[in-house]
C-alpha positions in Angstrom: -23.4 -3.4 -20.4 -20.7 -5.5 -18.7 -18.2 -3.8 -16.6 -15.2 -4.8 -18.8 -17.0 -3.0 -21.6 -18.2 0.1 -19.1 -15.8 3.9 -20.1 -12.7 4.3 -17.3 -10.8 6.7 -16.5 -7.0 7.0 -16.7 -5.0 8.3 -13.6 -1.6 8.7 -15.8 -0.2 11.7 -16.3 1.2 13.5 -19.7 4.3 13.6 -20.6 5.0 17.2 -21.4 8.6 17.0 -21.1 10.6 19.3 -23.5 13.2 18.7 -26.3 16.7 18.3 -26.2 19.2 21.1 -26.3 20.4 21.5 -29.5 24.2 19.1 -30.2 27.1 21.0 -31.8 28.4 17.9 -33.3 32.3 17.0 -33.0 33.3 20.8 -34.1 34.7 21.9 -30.7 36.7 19.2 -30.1 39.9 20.6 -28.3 37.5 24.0 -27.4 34.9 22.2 -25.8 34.3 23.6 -22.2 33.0 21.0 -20.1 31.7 20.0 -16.4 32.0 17.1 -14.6 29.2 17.3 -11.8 30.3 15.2 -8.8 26.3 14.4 -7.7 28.3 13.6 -4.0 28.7 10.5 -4.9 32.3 9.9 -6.4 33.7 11.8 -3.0 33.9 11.3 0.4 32.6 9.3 1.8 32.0 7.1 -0.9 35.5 6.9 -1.8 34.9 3.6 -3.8 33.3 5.5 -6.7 36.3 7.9 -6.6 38.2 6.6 -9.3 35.4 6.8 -11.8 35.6 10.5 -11.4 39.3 10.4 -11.5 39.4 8.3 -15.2 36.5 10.5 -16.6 38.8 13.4 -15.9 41.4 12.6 -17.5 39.6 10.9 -20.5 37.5 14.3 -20.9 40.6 16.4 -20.9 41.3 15.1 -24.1 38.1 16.2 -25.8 38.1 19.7 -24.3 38.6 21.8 -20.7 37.1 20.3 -18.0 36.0 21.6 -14.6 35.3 19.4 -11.7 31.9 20.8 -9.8 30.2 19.2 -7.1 27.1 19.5 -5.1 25.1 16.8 -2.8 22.3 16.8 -4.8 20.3 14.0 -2.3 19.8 17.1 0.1 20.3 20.5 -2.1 17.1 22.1 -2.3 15.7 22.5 -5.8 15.7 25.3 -6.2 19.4 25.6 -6.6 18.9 24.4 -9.7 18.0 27.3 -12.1 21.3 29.1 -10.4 23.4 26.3 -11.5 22.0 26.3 -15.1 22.7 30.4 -15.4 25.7 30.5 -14.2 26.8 27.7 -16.9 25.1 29.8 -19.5 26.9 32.6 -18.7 30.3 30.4 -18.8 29.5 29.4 -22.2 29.7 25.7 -21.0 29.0 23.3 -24.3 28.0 20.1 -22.0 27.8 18.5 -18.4 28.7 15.2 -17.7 26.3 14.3 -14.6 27.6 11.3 -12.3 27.3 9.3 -10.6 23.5 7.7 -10.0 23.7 4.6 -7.7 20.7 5.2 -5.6 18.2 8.1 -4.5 20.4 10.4 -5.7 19.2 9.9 -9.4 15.9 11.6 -9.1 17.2 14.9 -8.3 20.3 14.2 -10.8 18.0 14.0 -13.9 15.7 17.0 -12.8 19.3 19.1 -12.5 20.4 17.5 -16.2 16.8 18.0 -17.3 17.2 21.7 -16.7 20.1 22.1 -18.3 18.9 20.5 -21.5 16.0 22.7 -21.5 18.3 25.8 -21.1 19.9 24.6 -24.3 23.3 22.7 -22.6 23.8 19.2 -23.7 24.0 16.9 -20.6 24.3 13.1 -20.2 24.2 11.1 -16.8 25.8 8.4 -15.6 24.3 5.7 -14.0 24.9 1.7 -12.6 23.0 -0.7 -14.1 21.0 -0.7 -10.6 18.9 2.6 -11.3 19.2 2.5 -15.5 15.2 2.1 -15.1 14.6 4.9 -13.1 16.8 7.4 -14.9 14.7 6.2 -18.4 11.7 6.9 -16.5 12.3 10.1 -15.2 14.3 11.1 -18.5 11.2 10.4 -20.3 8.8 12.7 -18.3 11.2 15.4 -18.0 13.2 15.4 -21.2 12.3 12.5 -23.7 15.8 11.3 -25.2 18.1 12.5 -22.5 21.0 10.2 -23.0 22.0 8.2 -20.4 25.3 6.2 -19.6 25.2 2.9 -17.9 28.9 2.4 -16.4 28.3 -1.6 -15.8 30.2 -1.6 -12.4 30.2 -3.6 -8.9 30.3 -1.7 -6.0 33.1 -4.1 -5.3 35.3 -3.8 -8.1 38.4 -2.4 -7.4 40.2 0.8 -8.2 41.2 -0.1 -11.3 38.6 -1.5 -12.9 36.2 0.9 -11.8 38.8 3.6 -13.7 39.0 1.4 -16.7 35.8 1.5 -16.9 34.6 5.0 -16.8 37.9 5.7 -19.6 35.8 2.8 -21.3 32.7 4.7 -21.2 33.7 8.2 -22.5 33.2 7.6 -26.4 29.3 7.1 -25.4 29.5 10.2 -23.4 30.9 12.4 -26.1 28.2 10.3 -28.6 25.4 11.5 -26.3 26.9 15.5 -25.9 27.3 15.4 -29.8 24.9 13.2 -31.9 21.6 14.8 -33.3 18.6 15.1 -31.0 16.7 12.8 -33.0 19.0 10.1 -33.0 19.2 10.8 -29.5 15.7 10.0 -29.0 15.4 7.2 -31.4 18.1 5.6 -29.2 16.3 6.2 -25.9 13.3 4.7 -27.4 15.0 1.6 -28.1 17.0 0.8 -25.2 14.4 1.2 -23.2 10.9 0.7 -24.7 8.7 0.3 -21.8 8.6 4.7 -21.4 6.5 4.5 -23.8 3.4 3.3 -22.3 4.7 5.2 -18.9 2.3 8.4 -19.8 -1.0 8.8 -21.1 -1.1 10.2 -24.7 -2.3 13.7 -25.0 -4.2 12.5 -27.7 -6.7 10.6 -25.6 -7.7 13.7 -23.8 -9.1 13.8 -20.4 -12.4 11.2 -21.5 -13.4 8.3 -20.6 -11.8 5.3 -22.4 -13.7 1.8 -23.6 -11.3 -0.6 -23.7 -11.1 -3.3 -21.1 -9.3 -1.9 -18.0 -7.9 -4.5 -16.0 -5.7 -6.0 -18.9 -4.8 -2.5 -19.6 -3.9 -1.6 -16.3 -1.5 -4.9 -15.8 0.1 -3.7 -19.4 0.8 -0.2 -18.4 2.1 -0.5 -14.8 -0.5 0.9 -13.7 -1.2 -1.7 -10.4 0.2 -2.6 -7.5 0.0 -6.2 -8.8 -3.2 -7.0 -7.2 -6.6 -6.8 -9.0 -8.4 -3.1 -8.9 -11.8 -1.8 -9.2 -12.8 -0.5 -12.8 -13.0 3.0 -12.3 -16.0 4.6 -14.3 -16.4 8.0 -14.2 -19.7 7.3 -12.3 -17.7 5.7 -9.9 -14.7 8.5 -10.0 -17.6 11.0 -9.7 -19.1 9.2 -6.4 -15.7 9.5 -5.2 -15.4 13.3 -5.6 -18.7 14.1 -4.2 -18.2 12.5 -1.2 -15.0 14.8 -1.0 -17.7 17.4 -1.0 -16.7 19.1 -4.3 -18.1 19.1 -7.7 -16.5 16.7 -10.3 -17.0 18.7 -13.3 -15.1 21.8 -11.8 -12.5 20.6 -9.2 -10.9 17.4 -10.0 -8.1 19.4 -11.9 -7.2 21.0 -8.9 -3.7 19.8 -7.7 -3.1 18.0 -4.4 0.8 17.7 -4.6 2.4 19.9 -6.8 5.0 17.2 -7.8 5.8 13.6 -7.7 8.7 11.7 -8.3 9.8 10.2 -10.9 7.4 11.4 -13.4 7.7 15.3 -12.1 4.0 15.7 -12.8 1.5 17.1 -10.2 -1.0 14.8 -8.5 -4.4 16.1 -8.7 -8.1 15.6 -7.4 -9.4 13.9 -10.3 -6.2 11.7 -10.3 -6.6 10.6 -6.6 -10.4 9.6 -6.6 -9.6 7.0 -9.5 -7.0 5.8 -7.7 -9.3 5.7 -4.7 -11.8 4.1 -6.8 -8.8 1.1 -7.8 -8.0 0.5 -4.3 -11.5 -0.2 -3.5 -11.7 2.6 -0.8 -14.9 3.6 -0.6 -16.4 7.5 -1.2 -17.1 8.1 2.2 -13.6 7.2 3.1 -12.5 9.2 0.4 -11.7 12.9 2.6 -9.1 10.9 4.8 -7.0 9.7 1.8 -7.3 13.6 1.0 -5.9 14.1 4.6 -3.3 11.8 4.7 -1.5 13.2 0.7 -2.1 16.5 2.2 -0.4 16.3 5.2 2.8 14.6 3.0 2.8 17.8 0.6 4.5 19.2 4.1 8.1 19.6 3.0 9.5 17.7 5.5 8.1 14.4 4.8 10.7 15.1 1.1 7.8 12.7 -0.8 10.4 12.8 -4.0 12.7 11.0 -2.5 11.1 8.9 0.0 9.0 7.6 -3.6 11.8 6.1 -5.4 14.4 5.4 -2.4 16.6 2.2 -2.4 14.8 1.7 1.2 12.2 -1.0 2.2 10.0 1.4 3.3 6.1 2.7 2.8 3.5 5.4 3.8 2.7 4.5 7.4 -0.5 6.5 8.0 -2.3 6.7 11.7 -5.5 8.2 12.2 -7.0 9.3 14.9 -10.0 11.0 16.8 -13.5 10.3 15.8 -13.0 10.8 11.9 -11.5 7.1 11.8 -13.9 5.4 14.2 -16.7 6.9 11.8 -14.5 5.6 8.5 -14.0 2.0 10.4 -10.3 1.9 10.7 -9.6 -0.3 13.1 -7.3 0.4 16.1 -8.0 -3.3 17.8 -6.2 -6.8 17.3 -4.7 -7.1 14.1 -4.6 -3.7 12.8 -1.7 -3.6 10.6 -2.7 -6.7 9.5 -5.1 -8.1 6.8 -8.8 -8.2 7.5 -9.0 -4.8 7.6 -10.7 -3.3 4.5 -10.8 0.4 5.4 -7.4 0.6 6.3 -6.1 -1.5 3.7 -8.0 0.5 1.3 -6.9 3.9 2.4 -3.1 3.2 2.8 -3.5 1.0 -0.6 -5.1 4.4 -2.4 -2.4 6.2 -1.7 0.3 4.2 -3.1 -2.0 3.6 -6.4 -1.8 7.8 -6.4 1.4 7.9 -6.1 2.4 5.0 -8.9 0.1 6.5 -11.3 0.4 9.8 -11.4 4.0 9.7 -10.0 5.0 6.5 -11.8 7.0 5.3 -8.6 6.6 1.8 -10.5 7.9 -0.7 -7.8 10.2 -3.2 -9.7 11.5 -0.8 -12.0 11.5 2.9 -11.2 11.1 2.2 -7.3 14.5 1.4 -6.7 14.1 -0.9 -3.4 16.4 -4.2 -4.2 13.6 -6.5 -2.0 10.5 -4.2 -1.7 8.5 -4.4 1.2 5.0 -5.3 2.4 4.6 -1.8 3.2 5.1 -0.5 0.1 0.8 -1.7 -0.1 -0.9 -0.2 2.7 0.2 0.7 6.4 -2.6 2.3 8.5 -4.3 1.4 11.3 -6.1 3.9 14.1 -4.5 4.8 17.6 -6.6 5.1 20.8 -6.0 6.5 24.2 -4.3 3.8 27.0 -2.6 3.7 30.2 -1.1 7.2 30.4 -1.2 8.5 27.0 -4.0 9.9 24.9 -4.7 9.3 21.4 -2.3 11.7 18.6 -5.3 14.0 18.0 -6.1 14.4 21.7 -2.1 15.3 22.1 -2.0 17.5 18.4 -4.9 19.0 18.1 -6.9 18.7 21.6 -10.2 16.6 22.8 -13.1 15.5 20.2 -10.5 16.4 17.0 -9.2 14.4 14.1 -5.9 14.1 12.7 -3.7 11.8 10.5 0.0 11.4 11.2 2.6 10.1 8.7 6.2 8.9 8.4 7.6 6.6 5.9 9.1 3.5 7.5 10.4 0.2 7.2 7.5 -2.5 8.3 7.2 -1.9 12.0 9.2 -4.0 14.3 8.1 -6.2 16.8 9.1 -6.4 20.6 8.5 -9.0 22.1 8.9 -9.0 25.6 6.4 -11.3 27.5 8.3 -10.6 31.1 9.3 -7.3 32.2 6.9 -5.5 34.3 8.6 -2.2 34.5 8.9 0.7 32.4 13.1 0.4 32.3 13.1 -3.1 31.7 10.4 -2.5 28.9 12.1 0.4 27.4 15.3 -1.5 27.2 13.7 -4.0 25.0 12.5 -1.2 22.8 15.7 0.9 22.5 17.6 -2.3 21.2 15.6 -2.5 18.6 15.2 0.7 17.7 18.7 1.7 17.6 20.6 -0.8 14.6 23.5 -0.8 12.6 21.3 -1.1 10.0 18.8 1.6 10.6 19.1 4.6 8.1 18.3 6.3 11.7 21.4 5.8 13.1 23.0 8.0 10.3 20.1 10.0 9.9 18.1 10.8 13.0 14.5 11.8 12.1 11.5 10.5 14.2 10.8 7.1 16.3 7.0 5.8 16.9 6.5 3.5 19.3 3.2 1.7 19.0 2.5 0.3 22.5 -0.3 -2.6 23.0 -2.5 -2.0 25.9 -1.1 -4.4 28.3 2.9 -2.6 27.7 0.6 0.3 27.8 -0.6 -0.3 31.0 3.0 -1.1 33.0 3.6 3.1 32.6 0.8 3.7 34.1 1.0 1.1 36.7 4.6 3.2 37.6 2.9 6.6 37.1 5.1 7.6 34.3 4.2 10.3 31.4 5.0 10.2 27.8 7.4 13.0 29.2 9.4 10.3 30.8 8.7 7.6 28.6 10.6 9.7 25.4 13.2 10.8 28.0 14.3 7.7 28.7 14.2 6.3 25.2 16.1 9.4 24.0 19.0 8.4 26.0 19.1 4.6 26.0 18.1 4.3 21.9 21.6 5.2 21.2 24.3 3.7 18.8 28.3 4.0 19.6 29.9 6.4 17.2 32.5 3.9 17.0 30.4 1.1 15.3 28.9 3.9 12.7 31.8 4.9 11.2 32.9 3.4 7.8 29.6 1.6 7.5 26.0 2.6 6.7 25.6 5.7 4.6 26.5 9.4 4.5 25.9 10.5 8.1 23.9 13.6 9.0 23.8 13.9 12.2 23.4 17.7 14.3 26.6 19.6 14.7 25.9 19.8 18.5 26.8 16.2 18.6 30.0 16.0 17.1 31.8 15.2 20.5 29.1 12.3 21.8 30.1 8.8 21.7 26.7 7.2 21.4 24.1 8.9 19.4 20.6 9.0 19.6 18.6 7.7 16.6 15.8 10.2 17.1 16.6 13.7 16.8 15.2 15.0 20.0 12.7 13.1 23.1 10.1 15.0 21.3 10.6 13.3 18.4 9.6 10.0 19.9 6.3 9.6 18.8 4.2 7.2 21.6 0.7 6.0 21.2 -1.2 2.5 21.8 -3.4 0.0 19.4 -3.7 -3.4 19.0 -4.9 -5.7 21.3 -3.2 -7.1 25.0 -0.3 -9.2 24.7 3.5 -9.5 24.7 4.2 -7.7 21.5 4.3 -3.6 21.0 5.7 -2.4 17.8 8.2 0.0 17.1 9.1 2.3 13.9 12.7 2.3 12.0 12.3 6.0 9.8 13.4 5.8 6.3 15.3 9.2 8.2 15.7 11.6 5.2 12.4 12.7 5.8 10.4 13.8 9.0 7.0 12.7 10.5 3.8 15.1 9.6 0.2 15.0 10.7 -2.7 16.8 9.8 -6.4 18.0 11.4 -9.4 16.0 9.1 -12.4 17.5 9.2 -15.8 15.2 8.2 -18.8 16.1 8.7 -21.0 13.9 10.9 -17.6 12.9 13.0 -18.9 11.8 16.1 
């Protein structure tokens, strides 16, 4: 039998979504109670959406009584949600007008409009043409036919035409809060056809399929572009065995409970075919395991950090003797290409997350470039000058751990002449702290990746990672002055409201220090996507040595 012709498996999840709310029709008009939900953005400080919110109120007023709520949805937890939805309910409210989607701020706005639907409240969001994609992607996971609003806008338009537009745009609002759920639906279907190969069919079932896979997979979005390994269920079942479980009774059992934007969970099953894809191979297999674990943690926010506007990826670093038995390679070239286990590690994670998350770069991921690590990021530390290995410093001698953050590419520093730790650390803070950086606006955590030879000036001084993140702490610093009317919404700790320069890590703890690569002028060094914090996680595999 020839591979093309072998039965695959299919990672996708199934849309199980639920229906629209029920439309009244035009029979309230004049009655209608209606909310406008400010998302955050069409307030301060992104006063140049303002006068969208200021024509839709006005145009609404006209079709019923409108009240203005608002919540920052980017950074409410979820669970605020089902509150929000109860205590409309209880207001008799006959529809929400959701706006306004221009970035990461969509995924949480559809899952808040998606709720409401499915409470029985008509909803429609508005969104820029930038994010259209996402919001049909997420809409058709979570509520097949929820109406959405493209306001065709420039983030440089001025006032009035931005208010022109939203008046513009208020018959289609009161179409989607009205019209019949079916038509509804149709509509959805035809303006944006590609949701419906986003989801396997629950018609296939969970069985193997005989078509050929790697024309189907290019079709269905389900690549990262490159070519993938056929995964068989022998293959898938390799995978899981390795993992130490049995295939027949745990590859239903979920890994993350929920991925962005499909909402659906991620489960065992799901990750070994992706494993299988990215040509990881099944003794590899636990780490991958390791590394979606240790982002479950709530602090790494894997929603967001899935479909955010930032060139960022999964950066994963392993450890201890778990990745010099896996061959991940900590030596020359190590972020680099060459390297098949940790390309195929880092590349099975982000086939997990496309598949059964549908973070679909080019259309639901909403990153205007991309980046090159958006495929695979991972390499292996070891111990050098003064500072041991991560799993030495997390978890103690002879462990394993993986640590994770999601980051823009790592950023060289070049420095070929300083020979002190000051000098060196200058280098690094400059380019650690930029204008650009969502870390100057949002502090999270900084890694500094050191090569042996920069490695080796610290402990040619005697200092300690103690002083080493002390120092950095204070010199990795960006005047308040240049942050302010630039960037994006700041969120930085209350106790540093009366600092002029601010650090871009939120504490010296926070600065993350370990060594790899090979000698040379070049160490690398971490900008944080920054809504999200760094996480690690102990791996255990048996025969570590």
């Amino acid at each position: 039998m020839n591979e093309i012709d072998e039965q695959w498996l299919d990672p996708r999840p199934v849309a199980a979504g639920h229906g629209l709310a029920a439309r009244p029709g035009s029979t309230k008009k004049g009655r209608r109670k209606l909310v406008l939900f400010d998302n955050s953005k069409m307030s301060a400080p992104y006063e140049r959406w303002r006068p969208i919110r200021d024509g839709l109120e006005e145009a609404l007023q006209q079709e019923g009584a409108v009240t203005i709520e608002y919540s920052d949805l980017l950074i409410e937890p979820q669970s605020a949600h089902a509150a929000r939805v109860a205590g409309w309910l209880a207001a008799g409210v006959d529809g929400v007008v959701f706006g306004l989607c221009d970035a990461g701020v969509t995924q949480p706005t559809l899952s808040q409009a998606a709720l409401a639907e499915k409470a029985g409240i008509p909803a429609t969001v508005l969104c820029i043409d930038q994010v259209i994609e996402l919001g049909a992607t997420c809409a058709g996971f979570l509520a097949p036919g929820l109406p959405l609003v493209c306001l065709p806008v420039s983030r440089l338009a001025p006032a009035a035409e931005l208010r022109a537009v939203a008046v513009a745009g208020v018959p289609e609002v009161m179409h989607a809060l009205e019209a019949d759920t079916e038509t509804l639906q149709a509509e959805a279907l035809q303006r944006f056809p590609f949701t419906a190969s986003l989801a396997r069919r629950a018609a296939d079932g969970d069985g193997p399929r005989s078509e050929p896979f790697a024309a189907f997979a290019l079709d269905n979005r389900m690549t990262d572009g490159l070519p993938v390994v056929t995964p068989t269920a022998a293959r898938v079942d390799a995978m899981l065995k390795a993992a130490g479980r049995d295939a027949g009774g745990d590859a239903s059992r979920v890994l993350v409970p929920q991925l962005a934007p499909s909402g659906g969970a991620l489960t065992l099953g799901q990750a070994a075919i992706c494993a299988v894809m990215a040509g990881c191979t099944p003794e590899r297999f636990p780490l991958v395991l390791a590394a979606l674990e240790a982002m479950t943690d709530p602090a790494y926010k894997i929603n967001l950090s899935n479909i955010t506007t930032h060139p960022s990826g999964n950066l994963l670093v392993f450890s201890g003797p778990a990745a010099k038995k896996a061959g991940i390679s900590s030596g020359r070239g190590c972020m680099g290409p060459g390297h098949t286990a940790n390309l195929t590690i880092g590349r099975a994670i982000t086939l997990a997350f496309i598949n059964a998350g549908r973070s679909i770069p080019g259309l639901s991921v909403l990153a205007p470039f991309g980046s090159p690590a958006q495929l695979s990021i991972c390499f292996a530390d070891t111990a050098g000058g003064p500072f041991e290995d991560l799993a030495t410093l997390l978890a103690g001698p002879g462990e394993s751990v993986v640590w994770a953050h999601k980051v823009e590419s790592p950023h060289c520093v070049a420095d070929h002449i300083s020979s002190t730790p000051e000098h060196l650390l200058d280098t690094v803070a400059s380019v650690a702290a930029t204008l650009g950086g969502n870390s100057a606006y949002m502090p999270s955590d900084l890694l500094l990746v050191l090569n042996p030879e920069h490695a080796d000036v610290f402990k040619r001084a005697g200092w300690t990672r103690r002083d080493v993140q002390h120092y950095l702490w204070e010199h990795a610093r960006v005047p308040r002055a240049s942050l302010v009317g630039r960037g994006l919404k700041s969120e930085w700790p209350a106790a540093w409201d009366s600092w002029d320069r601010l650090p871009v890590a939120l504490a010296p703890e926070r600065i993350w220090i370990t060594v790899a690569g090979a000698g040379g002028p070049q160490s690398m060094v971490t900008v944080p996507w920054g809504y999200g914090h760094a996480v690690w996680r102990r791996i255990a595999v048996a025969g570590a040595e």
